[in-house]
PANUDREN-820672 format. One record per residue: residue in three letters; x, y, z of N, C-alpha, C, O in turn. Coordinates in steps of 0.001 Angstrom, whole numbers, padded with zeros to 6 digits, always signed. Each point is the difference from the previous one (the first is absolute). Layout:
BEGIN
ALAXYZXYZXYZXYZ ...
END
This chain:
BEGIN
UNK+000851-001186+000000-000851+001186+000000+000887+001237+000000+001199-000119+000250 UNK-001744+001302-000521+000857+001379-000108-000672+001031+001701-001108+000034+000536 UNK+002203+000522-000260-000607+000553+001240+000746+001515-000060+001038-000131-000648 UNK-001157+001072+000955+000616+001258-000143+000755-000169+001133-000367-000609+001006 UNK+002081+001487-001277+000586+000012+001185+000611+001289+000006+000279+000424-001121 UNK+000066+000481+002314+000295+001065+000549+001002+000204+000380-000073-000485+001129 UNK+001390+001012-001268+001001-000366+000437+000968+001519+000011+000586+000320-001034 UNK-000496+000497+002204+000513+001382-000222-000334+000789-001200+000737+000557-000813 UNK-002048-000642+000895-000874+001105-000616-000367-000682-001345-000867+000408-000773 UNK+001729-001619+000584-000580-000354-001643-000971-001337-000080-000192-001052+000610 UNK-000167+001586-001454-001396-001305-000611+000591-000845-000812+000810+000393-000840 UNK-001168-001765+000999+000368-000760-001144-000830-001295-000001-000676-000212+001007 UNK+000634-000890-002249-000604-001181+000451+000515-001201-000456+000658-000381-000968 UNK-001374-000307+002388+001352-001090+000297-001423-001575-000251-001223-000016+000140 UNK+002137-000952-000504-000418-001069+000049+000032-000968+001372+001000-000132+000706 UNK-002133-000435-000501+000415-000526+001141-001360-001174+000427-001207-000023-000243 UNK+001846-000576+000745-000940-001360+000503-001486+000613+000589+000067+001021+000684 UNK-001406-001632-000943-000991+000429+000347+000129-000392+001792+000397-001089+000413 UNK-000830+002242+000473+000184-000504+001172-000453-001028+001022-001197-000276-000079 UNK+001957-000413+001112-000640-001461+000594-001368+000678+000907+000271+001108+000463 UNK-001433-001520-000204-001046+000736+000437+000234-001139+001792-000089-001227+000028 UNK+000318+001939+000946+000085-000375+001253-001246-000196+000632-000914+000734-000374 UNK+000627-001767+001464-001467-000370+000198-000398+001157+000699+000792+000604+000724 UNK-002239-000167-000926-000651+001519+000203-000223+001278-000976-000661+001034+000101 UNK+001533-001591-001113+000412+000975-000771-000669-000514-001902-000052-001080-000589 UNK-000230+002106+000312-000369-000387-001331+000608+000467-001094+000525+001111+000078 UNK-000468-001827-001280+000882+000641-001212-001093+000420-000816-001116-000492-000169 UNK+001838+001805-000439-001229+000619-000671+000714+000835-001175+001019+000651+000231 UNK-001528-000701-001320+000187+000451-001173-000346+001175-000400-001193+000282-000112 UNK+002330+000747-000217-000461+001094-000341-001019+000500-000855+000060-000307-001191 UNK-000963+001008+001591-000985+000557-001372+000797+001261-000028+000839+000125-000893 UNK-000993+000738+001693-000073+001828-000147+001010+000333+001299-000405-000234+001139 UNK+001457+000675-001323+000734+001092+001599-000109+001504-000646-000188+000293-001181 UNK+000368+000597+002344-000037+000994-000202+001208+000647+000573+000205-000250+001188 UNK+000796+001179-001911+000838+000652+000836-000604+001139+000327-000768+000782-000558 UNK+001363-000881+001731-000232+001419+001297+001386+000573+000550+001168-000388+000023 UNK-001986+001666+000468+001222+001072+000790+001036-001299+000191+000915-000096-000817 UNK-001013-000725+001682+000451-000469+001135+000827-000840-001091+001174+000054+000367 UNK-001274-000812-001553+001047-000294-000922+000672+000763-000046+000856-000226+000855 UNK-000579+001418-001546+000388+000737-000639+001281+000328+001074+001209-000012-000230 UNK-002081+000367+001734+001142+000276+001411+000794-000782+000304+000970+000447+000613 UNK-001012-001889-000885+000727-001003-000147+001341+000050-000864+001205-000147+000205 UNK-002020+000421-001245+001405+000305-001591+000938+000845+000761+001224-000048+000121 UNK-002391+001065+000501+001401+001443+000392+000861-000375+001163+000664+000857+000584 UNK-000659-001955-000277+000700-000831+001146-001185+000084+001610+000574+000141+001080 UNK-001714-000212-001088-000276-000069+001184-000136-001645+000732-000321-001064-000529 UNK+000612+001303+001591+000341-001611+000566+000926-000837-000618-000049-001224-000120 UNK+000733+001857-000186+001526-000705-001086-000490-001007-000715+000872-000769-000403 UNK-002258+000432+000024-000633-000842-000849+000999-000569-001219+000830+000706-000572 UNK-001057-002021+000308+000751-000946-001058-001129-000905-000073-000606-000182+001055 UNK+000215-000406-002071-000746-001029+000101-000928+000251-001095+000309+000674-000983 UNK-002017-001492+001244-000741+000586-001043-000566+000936+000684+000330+000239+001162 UNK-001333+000464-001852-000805+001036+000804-001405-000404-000668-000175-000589-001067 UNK-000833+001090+002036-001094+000135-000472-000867-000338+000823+000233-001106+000486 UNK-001457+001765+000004-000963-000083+000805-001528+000275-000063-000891-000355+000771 UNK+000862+000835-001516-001469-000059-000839-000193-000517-001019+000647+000313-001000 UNK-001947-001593+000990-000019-001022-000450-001451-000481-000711-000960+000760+000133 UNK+000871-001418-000528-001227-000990-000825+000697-000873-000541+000894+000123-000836 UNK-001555-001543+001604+000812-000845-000650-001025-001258+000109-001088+000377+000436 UNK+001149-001985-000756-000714-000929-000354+000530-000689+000993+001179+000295+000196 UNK-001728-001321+000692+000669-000875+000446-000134-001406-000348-001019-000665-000181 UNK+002593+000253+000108+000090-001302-001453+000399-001211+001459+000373-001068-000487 UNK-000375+001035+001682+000390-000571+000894+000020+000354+001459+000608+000966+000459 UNK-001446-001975+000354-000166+000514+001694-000358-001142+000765-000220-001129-000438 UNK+000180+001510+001601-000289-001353+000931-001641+000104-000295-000641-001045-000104 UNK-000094+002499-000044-001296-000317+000090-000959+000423-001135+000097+001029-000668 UNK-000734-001680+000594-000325-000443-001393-001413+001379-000446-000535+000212-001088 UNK+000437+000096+001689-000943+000935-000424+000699+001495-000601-000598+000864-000641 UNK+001694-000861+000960+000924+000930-000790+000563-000042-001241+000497+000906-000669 UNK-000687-002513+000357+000714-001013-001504-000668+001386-001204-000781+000682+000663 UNK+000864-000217-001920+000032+000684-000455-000803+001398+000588-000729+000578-000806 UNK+000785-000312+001474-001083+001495+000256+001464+000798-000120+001122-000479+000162 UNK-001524+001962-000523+000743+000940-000067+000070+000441+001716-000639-000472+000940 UNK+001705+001587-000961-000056+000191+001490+001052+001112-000020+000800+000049-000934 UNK-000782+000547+001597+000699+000940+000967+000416-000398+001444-000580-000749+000785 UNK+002087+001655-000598+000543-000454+001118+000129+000979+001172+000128+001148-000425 UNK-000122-001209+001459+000743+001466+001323+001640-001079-000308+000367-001167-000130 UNK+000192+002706+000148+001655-000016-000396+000692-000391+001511+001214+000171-000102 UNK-001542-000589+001323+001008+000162+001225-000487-002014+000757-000948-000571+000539 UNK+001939+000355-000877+000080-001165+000407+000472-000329+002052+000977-000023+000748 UNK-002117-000116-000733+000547+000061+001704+000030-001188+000867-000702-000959-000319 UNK+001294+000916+001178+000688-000992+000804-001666-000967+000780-000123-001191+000282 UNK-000747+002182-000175-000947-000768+000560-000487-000729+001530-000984-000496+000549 UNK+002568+000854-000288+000212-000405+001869+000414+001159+000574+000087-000173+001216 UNK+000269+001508-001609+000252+001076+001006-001078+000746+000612-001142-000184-000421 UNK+001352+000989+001344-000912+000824+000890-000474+001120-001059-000357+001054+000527 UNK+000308-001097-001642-000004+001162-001122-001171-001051-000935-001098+000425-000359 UNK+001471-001491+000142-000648-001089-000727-001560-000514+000606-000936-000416-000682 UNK+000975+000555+001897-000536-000272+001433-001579+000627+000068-001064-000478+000392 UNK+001517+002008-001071-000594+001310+000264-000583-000164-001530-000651+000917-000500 UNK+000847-001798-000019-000620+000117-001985+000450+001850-000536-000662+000998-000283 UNK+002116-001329+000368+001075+001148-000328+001106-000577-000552+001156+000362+000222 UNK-001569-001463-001104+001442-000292-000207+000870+000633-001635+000964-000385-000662 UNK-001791+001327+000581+000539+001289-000770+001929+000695+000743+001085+000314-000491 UNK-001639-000393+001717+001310+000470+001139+000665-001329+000975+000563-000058+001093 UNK-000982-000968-002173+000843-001077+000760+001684+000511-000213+000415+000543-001023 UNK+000434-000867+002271+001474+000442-000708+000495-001280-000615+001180+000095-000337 UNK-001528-000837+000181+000451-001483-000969-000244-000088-001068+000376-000996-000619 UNK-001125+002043-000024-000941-000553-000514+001007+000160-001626+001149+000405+000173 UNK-001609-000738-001786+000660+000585-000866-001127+000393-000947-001105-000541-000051 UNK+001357+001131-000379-001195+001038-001020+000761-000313-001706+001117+000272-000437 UNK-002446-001028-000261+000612-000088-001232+000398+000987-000829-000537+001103+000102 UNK+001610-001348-001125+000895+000850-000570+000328+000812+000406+000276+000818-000877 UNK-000001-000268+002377+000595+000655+000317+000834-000310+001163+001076+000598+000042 UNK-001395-001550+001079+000551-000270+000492+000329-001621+000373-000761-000471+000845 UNK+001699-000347-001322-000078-001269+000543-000762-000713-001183+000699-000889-000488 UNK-001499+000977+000098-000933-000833-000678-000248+000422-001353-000913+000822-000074 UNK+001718-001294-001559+000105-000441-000832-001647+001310-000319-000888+000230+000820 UNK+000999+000278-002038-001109+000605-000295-000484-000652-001419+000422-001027-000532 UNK-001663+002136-000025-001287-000936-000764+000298+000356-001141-000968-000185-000738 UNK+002125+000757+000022+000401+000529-001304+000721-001426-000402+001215+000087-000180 UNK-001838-001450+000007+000519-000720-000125-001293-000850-000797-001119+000413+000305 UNK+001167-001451-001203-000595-000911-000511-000725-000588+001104-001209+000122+000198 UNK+002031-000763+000501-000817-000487+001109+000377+000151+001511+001175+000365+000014 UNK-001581-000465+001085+000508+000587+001064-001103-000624+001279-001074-000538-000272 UNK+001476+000693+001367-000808-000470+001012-000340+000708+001157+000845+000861+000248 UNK-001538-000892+000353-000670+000805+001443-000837-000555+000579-000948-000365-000695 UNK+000901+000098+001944-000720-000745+001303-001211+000341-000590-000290+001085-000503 UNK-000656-002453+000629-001559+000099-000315-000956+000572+001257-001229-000053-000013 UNK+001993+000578+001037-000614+001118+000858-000136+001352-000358-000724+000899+000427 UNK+001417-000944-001138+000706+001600-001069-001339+000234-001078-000347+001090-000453 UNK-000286-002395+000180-000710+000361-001544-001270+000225+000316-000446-000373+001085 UNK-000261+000978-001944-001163+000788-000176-000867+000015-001847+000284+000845-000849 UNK-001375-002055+000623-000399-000357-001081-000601+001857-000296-000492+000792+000804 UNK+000810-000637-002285-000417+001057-000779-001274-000717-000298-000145-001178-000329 UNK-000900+002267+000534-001550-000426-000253-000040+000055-001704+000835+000766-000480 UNK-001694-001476-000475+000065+000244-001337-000096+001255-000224+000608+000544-000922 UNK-001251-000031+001596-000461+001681-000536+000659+000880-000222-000280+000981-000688 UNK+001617-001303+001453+001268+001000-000086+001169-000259-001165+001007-000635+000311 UNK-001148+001050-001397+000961+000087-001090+001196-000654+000785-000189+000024+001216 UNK+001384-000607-001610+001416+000268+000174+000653+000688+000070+000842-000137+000887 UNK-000792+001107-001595+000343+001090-000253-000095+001012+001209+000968+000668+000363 UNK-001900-000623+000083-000696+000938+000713+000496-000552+001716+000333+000717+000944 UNK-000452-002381-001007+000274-000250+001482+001674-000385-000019+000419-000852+000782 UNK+000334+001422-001563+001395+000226+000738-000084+001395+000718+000838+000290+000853 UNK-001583+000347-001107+000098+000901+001117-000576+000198+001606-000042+000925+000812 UNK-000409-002486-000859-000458+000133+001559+001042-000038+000985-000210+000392+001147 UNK+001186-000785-001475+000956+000711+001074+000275+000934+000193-000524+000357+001055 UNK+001378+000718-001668-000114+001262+000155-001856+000521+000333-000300+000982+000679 UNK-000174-001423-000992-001735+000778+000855+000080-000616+001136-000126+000874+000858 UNK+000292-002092-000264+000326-000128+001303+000688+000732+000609-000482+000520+001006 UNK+001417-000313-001271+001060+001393+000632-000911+001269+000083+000263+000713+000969 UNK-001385-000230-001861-000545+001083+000093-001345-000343+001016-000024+000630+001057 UNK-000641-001204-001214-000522-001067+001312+000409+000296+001439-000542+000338+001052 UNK+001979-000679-001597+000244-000168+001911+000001+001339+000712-000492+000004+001128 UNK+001012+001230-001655-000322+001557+000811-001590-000271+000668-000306+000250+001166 UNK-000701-000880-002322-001671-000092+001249+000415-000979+001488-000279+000260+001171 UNK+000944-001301-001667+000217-000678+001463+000709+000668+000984-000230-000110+001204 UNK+001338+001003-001845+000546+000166+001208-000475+001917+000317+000711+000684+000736 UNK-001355-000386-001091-000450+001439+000470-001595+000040+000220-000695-000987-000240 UNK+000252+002008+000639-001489+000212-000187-000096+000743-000856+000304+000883+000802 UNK-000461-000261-001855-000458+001676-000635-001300-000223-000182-000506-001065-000353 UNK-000296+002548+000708-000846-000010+000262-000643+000414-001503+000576+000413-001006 UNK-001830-000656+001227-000396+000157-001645-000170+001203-000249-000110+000724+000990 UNK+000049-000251-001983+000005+001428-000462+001517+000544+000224+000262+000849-000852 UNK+000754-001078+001701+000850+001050+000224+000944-000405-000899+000347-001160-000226 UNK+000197+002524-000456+000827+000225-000880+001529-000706+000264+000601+000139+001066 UNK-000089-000902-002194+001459-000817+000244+000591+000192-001344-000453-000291-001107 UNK+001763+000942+001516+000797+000036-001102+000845-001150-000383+000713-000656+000759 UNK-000915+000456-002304+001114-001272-000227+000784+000500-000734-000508+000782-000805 UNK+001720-000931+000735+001253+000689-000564+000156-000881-000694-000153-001138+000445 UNK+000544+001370-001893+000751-000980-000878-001190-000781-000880-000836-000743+000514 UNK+000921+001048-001903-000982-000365-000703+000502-001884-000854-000508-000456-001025 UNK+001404-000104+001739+000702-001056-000627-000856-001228+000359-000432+000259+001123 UNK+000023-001314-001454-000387-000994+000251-000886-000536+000813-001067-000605-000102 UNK+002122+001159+001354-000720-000534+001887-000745+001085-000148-001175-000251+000271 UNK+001388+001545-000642-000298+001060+000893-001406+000129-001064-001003+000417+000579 UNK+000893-000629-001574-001618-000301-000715-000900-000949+000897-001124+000217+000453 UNK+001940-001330-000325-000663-001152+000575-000425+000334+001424-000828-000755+000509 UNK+001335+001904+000283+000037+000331+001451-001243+001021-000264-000883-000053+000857 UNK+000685+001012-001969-000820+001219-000003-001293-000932+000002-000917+000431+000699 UNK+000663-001763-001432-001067-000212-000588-000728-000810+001359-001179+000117+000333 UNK+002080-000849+000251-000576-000591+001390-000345+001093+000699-001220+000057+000154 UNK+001742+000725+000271-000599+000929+001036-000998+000617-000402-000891+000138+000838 UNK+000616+000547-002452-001171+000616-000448-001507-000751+000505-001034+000476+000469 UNK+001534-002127-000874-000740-000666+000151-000562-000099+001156-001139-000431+000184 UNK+001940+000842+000705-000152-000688+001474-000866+001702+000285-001123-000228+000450 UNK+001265+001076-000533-000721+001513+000052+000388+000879+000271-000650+000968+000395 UNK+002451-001067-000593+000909+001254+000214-000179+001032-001072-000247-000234-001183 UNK+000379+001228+001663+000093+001386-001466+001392-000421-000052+000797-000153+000924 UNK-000676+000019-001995+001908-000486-000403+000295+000922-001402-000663+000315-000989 UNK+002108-000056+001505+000453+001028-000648+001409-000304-000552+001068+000182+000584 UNK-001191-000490-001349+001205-000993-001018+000844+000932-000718-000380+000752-000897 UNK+001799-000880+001456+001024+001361-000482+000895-000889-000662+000460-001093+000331 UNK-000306+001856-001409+000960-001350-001082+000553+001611-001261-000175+001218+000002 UNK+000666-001941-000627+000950+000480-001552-000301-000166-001020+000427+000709-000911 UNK-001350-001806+000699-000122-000621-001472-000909+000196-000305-000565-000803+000742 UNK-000512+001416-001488-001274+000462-000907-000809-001721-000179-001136-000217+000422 UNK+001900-000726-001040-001113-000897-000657-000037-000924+001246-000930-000804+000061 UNK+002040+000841+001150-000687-000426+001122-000621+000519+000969-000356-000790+000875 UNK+000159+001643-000769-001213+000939+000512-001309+000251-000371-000876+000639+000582 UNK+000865-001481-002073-001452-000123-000489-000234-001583+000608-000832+000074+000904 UNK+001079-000822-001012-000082-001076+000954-000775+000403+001391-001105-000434+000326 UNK+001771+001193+000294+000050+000290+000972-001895+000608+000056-000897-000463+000704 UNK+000804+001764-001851-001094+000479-000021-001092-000419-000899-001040+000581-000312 UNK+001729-002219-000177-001690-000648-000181-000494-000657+000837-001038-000629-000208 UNK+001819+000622+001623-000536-000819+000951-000705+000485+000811-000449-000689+000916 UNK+000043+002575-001088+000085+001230+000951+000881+000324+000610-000335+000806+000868 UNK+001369-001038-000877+000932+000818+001224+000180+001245-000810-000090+000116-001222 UNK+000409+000963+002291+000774+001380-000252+001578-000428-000281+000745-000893+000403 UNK-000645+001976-001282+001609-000506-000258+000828+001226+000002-000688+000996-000227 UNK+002291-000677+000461+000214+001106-000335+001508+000170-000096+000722-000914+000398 UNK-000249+001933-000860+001701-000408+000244+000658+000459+001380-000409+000965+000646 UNK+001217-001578-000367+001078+000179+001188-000376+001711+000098+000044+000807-000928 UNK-000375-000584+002188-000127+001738-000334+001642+000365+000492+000760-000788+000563 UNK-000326+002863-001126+001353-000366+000177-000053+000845+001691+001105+000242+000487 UNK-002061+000072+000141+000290+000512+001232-000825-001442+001114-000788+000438+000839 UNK+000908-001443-000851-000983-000277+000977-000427+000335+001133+000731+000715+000686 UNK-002386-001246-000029-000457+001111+000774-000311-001124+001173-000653-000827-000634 UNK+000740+000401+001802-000439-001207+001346-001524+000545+000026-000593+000868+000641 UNK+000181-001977-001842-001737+000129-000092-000793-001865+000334-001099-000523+000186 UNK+002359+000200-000277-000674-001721+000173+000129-000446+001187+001084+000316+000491 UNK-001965-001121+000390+000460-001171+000991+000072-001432-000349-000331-000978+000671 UNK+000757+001043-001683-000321-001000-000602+001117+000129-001526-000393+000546-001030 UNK+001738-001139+001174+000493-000375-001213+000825-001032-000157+000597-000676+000838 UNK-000645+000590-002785+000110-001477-000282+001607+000026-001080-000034+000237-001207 UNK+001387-000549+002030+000786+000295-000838+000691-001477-000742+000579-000990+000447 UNK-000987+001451-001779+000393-001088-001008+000559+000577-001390-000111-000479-001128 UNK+000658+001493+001495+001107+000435-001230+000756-001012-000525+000405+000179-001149 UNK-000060-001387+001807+001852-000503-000053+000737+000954-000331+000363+000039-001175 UNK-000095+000602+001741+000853+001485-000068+000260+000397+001332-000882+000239+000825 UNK+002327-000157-000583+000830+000236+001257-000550+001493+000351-000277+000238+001175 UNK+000151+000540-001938-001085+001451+000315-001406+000239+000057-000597+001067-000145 UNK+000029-002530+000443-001352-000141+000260-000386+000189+001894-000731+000966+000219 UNK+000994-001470+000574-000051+000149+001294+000183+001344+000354-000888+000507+000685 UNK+002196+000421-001119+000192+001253+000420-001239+000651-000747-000047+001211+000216 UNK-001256-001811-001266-000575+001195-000554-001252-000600+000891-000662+000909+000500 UNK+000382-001697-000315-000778-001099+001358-000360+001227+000830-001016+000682+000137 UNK+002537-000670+000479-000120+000701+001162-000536+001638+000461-000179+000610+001054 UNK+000056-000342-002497+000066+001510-000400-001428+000107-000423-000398+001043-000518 UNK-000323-001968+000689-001533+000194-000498-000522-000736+000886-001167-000174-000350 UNK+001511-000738+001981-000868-000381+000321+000269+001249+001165+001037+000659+000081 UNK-002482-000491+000961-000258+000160+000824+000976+000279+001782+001217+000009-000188 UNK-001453+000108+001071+000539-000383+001219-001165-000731+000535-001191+000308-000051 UNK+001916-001604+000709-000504-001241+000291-001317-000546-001276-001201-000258+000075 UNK+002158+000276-001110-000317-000843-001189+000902-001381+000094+000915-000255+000782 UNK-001460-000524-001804+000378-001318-000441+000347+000320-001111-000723+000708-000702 UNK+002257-001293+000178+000226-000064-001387+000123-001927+000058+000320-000783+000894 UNK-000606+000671-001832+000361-001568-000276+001283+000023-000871+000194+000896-000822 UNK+000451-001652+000977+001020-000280-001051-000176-001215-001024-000672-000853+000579 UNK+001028+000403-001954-000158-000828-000600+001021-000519-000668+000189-001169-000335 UNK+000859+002712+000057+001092-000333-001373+001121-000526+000958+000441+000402+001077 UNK-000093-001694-002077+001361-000590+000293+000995+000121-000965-000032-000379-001171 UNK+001439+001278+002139+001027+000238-000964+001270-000287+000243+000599-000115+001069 UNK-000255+000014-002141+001696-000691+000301+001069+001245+000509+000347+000933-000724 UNK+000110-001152+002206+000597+000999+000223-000669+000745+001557-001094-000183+000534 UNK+002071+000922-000186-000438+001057+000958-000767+001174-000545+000213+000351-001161 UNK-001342+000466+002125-001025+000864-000703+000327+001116+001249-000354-000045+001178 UNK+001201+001101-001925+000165+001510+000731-001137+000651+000601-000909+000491-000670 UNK+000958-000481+002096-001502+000766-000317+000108+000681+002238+000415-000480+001055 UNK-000903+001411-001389-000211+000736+001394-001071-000023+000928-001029+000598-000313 UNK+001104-001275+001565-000886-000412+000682-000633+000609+000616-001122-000298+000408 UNK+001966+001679-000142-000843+001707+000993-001120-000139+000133-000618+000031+001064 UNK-000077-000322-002842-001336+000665-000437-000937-001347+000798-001096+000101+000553 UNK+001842-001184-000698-001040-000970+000348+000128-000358+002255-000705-000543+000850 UNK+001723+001100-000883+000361-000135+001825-001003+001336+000472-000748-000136+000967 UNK+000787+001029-001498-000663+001294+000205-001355+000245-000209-000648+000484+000928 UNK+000095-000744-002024-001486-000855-000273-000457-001120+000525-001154-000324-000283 UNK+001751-000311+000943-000433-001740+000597-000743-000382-001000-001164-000331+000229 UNK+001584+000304-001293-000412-001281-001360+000643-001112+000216+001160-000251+000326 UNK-002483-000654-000656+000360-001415+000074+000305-000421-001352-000558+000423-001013 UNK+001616-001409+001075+000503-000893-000900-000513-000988-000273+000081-000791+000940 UNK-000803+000241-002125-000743-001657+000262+001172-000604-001331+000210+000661-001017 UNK+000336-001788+001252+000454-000567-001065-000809-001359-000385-000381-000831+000824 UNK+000171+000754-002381-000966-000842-000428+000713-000634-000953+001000+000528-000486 UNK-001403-001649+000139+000410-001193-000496-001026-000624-001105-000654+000509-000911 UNK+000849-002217+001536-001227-000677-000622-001013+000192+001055-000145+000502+001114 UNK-000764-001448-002439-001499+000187+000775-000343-001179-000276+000727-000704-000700 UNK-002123+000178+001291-000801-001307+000028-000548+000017-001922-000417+001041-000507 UNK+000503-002001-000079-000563-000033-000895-001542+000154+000056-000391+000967-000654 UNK-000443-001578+001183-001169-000283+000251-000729+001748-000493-000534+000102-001104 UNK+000581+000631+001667-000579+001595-000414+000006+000055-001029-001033+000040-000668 UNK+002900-000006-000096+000122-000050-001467-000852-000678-001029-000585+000649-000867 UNK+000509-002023+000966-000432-000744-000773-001600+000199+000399-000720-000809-000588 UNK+000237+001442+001198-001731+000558+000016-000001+000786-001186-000506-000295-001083 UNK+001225+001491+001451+000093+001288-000499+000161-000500-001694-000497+000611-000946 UNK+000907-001239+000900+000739-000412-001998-001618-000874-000233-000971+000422-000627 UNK+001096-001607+001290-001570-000383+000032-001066+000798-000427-000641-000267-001016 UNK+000475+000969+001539-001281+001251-000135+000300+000699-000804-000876+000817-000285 UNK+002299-000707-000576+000036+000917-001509+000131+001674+000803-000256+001003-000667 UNK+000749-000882+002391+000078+001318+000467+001223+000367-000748-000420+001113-000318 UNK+001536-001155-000190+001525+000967+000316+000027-000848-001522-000284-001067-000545 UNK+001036+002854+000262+000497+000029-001328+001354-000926-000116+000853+000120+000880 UNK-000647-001075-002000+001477-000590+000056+000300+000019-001546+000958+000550-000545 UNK-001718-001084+000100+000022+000023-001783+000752+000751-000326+000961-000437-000633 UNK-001050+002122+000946-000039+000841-000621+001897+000363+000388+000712+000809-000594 UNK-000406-001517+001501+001803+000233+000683+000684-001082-000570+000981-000355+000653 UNK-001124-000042-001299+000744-001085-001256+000921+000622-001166-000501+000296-001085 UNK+001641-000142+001313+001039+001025-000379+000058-001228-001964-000182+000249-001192 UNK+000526-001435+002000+000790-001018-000677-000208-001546+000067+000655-000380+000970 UNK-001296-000724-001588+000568-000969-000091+001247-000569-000828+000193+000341-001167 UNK+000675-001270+001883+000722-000166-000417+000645-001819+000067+000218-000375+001152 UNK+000043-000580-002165+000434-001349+000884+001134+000041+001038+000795+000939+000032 UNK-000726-002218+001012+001299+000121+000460+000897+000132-000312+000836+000629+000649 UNK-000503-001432-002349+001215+000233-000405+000577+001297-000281+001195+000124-000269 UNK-002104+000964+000330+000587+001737-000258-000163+000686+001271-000518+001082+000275 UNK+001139-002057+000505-000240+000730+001868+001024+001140+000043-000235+000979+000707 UNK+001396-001061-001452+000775+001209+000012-000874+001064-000627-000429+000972+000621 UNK+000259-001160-001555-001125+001667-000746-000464+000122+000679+000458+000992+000567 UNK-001663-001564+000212-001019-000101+000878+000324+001129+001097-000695+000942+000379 UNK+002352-001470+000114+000136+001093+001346+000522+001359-000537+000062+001111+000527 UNK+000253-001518-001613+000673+001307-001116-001406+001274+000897+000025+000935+000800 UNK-000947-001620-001508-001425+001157-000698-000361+000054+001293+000095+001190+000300 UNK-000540-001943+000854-000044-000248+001173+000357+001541+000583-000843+000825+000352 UNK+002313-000645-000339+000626+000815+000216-000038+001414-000276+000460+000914+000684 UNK-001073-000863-001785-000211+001449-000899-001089+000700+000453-001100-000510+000211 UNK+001396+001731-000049-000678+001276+000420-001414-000463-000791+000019-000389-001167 UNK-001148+000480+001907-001572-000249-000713-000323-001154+000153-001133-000237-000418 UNK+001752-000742+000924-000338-001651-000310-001020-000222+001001-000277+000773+000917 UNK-000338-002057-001200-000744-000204+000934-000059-001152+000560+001022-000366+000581 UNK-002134-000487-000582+000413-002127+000198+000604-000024-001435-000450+000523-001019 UNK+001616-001283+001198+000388-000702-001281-000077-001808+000597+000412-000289+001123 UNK-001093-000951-002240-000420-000586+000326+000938-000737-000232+000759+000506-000826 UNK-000313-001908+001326+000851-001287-000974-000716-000785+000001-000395-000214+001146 UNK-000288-000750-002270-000959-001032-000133+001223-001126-000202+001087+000194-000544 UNK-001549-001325+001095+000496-001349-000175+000031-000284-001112-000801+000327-000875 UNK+002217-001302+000745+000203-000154-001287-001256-001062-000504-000082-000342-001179 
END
C-alpha cells in the first residue's frame, strides 16, 4: 500500500506493508482525509513530527473483532487513551497523559491506504451524510466542544477571529446555538460562507475597541490572542483554538489587569457534530478548496498551504 510520509517539513510517498490490525482495533480503508491547520503545523516542525500524518477521516472498515462495523463507513476521535487513569476514570480521556493521538502523536496517521484505530474510537456515518461532507466532523467537534465547556448565553454577542476553516465551523455552531456572532476574517469569498449562514462578518478593525465578553480566537496566527485581548471585555472569556508551531509573543498586563479568562479548547465529542451534519445545519460543501488522490499528497500540502485555501481533500487510491 502507499502511505504519505513527513519527514522535516517534506512530503513524500512511501510504500509499505498494509498495517497488522491489533485485537480492539480495526483496519480501515481510506475513502476521504482532510488536511488541517494542525497538518500543515506539523510540516512547520510542531511536535518534531516524522511519520504519517493525518486525522480527519472517512474511511470503510475492511476488518474488526465486531462485526457490525464489517463494511460501514465511519469516523474516528483522534486520542487514543490508556483507559485505566484517573483522567480515563472521569470519561476524559482526551487528557489522559498516556494517551497517543493519531498522526500526531504516537499513532501512525489516516493519509494512508489503509490504517487502524481502536473500535472505541469509531462512529458509523449515517447514509445521509455525503463523504465528503463527514470528514469534517472532526474539526466540528472541536467547534462543539467551546458549548461543553462554557455557557454563552443566547443572544450575547461573540467574536470569532479568523475566517479559516475552524473559525467558519466555530461561527456556525454558536449562531446555531443563539449567539449574535461576529466573524472577523480577511478573505471576501469566505465571509460569504460565513453570511449565507447569517452571521455578521467584518474585517479585523484597525483600532480595536473591549466590546465582547465573549471571544473566539482562531486566526492560527501568533497575532491573534494579542487582538483577542484588545476586543474582549474585563472579566471576559476569550477561548483559544489556534495551534502553532512555536512560541506566541504576547503581553499579559491587558489580560492580569482585566481578569480575562483563558479557556483552551481542543477536541470535542463527536456525537453534537454528527447531529448537526445529520440535519443538513452547517455549511461544509461550500469550504472544499481541492480534491486531490493520495498519490499527489505533496501538491495537496503545496495548495493546502497557500494564502486562500481551504479543506483540501486526499481520496483513497
Amino acid at each position: 500500500m502507499i502511505s504519505v510520509h513527513m519527514d522535516h517539513g517534506q512530503i513524500s510517498i512511501r510504500e509499505r506493508p498494509r498495517p497488522r490490525r491489533p485485537r480492539g482495533f480495526a483496519l480501515i480503508r481510506l475513502l476521504c482525509g482532510g488536511i488541517c491547520n494542525t497538518d500543515l503545523e506539523l510540516q512547520r516542525g510542531y511536535y518534531g513530527f516524522r511519520g504519517t500524518p493525518g486525522h480527519e477521516f472517512v474511511g470503510i472498515v475492511v476488518a474488526a473483532d465486531t462485526p457490525r462495523l464489517l463494511g460501514r463507513r465511519v469516523v474516528g476521535e483522534i486520542n487514543l487513551a490508556c483507559g485505566k487513569c484517573a483522567w480515563c476514570r472521569r470519561q476524559l480521556g482526551r487528557h489522559c497523559p498516556g494517551r497517543k493521538v493519531l498522526g500526531i502523536v504516537g499513532q501512525p496517521g489516516v493519509f494512508a491506504e489503509y490504517f487502524v484505530l481502536p473500535e472505541c474510537n469509531l462512529h458509523a456515518v449515517p447514509d445521509s451524510i455525503p463523504t465528503e461532507s463527514a470528514v469534517f466532523i472532526e474539526p466540528l467537534a472541536a467547534a462543539c466542544e467551546i458549548l461543553d465547556q462554557l455557557h454563552i448565553p443566547r443572544a450575547a454577542p461573540v467574536a470569532v477571529l479568523g475566517d479559516g476553516k475552524l473559525g467558519l465551523l466555530i461561527a456556525q455552531v454558536l449562531q446555531l446555538h443563539g449567539a449574535e456572532v461576529h466573524l472577523y476574517g480577511h478573505h471576501q469569498d469566505r465571509m460569504l460562507i460565513a453570511r449565507d449562514a447569517g452571521i455578521r462578518t467584518a474585517w479585523p478593525p484597525a483600532r480595536p475597541r473591549a466590546i465582547y465578553d465573549w471571544v473566539v480566537e482562531a486566526t492560527g496566527s501568533a497575532q491573534g490572542l494579542s487582538l483577542a485581548a484588545r476586543m474582549a471585555r474585563p472579566r471576559s472569556t476569550i477561548v483559544l483554538k489556534s495551534t502553532i508551531h512555536g512560541p506566541v509573543p504576547f503581553d499579559t498586563a491587558s489580560v492580569i489587569v482585566n481578569e480575562i479568562t483563558l479557556v483552551g479548547s481542543r477536541c470535542g465529542r463527536f456525537k453534537p457534530a454528527l447531529r448537526l451534519l445529520r440535519e443538513g445545519k452547517i455549511h461544509v460543501s461550500e469550504m472544499i478548496s481541492a480534491r486531490m488522490p493520495l498519490s499527489e499528497a505533496r501538491r495537496a500540502f503545496d495548495l493546502a498551504a497557500k494564502k486562500g485555501a481551504l479543506k483540501v481533500l486526499l481520496l483513497g487510491e
